[in-house]
C-alpha positions as CSV (number, residue, x, y, z in Angstrom):
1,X,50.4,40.4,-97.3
2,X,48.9,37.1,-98.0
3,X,45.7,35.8,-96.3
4,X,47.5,32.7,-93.7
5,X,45.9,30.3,-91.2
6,X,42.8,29.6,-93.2
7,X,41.8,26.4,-94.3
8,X,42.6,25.3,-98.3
9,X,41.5,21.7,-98.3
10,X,38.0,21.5,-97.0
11,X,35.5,24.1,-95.1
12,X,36.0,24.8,-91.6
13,X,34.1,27.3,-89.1
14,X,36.1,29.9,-87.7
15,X,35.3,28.8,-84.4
16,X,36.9,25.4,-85.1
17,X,40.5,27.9,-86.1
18,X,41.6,28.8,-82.7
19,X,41.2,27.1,-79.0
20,X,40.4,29.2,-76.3
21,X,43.2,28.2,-73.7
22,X,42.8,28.7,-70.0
23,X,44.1,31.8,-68.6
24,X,44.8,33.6,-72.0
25,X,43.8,35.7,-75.1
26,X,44.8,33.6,-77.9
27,X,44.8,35.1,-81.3
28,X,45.7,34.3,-85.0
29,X,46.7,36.9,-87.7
30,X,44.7,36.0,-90.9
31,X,46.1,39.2,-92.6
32,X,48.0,42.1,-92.0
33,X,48.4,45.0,-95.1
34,X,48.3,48.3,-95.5
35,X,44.9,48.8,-95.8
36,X,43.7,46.6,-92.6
37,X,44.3,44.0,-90.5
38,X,42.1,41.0,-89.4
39,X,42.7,39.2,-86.8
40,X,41.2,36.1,-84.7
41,X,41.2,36.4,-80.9
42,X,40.0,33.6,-78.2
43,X,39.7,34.4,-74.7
44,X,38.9,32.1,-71.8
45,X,36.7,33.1,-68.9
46,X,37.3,36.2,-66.7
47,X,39.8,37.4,-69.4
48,X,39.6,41.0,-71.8
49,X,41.3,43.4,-73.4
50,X,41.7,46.8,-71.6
51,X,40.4,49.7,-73.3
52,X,42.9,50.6,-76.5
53,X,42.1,53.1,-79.3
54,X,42.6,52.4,-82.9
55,X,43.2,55.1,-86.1
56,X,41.2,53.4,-88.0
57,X,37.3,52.1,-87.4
58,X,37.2,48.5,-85.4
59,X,34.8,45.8,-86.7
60,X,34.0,43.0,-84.2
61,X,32.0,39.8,-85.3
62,X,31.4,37.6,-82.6
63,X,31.9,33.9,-83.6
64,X,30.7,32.5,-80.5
65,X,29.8,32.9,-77.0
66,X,28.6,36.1,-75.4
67,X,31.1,39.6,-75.1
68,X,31.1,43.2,-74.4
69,X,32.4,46.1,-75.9
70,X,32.8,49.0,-73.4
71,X,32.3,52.6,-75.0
72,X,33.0,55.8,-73.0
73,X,29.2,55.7,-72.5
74,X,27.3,52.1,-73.0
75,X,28.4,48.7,-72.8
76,X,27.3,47.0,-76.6
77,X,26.3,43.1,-75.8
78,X,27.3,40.7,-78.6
79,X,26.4,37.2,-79.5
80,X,27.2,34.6,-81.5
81,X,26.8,36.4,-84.7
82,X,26.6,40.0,-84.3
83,X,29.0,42.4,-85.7
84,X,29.6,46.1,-84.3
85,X,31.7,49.1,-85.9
86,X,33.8,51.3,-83.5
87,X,34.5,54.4,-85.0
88,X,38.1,55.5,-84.9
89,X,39.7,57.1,-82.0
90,X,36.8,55.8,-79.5
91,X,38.5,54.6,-76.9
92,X,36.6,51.0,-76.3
93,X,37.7,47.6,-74.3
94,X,36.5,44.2,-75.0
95,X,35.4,41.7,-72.0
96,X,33.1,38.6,-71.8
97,X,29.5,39.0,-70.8
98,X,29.3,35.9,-68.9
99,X,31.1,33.2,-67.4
100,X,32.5,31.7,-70.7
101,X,35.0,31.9,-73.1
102,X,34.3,33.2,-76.7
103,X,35.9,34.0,-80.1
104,X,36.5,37.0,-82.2
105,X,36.8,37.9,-85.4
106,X,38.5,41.8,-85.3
107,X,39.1,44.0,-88.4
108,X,41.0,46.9,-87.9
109,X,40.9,49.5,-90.4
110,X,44.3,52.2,-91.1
């Protein structure tokens, strides 16, 4: 499939792609194939993503504020930024690490 939802005309951050809206985890598919898919997710404060598992390994690049990836046995801090590989099968959840929203840019690998 196609890359979709990315800009064509002029430049844009990624940040500027997708609004973090109270109360929710917004996200926007920029691709979805056989190989991988890439995904960009928003969530407002207090909200996360309980802990999944994927088959494939999970990069996260953190477009801006400040979040936390929850491993069986340390919590990875990310900001604005910062990219981190979860290797497949680790089971892992995704939360804010402080009172504000942020943005995500997720790869998942098949």
């Amino acid at each position: 499939m196609p890359l979709r939802n990315l800009p064509t005309e002029a430049a844009q951050s990624l940040a500027q792609l997708i609004d973090i809206c109270p109360g929710q985890v917004s996200s926007m598919a920029l691709t979805r194939n056989a190989g991988f898919d890439l995904t960009l997710l928003a969530f407002a404060p207090g909200e996360s993503v309980s802990e999944e598992e994927y088959f494939g390994d999970t990069l996260y690049y953190l477009v801006e504020g400040m979040a936390c990836v929850v491993l069986p046995d340390a919590r990875v801090t990310l900001a604005a930024g910062e990219v981190l590989r979860v290797p497949a099968h680790v089971l892992h959840a995704v939360e804010g690490a402080d009172d504000h929203g942020f943005k995500l840019l997720q790869l998942n690998a098949q």
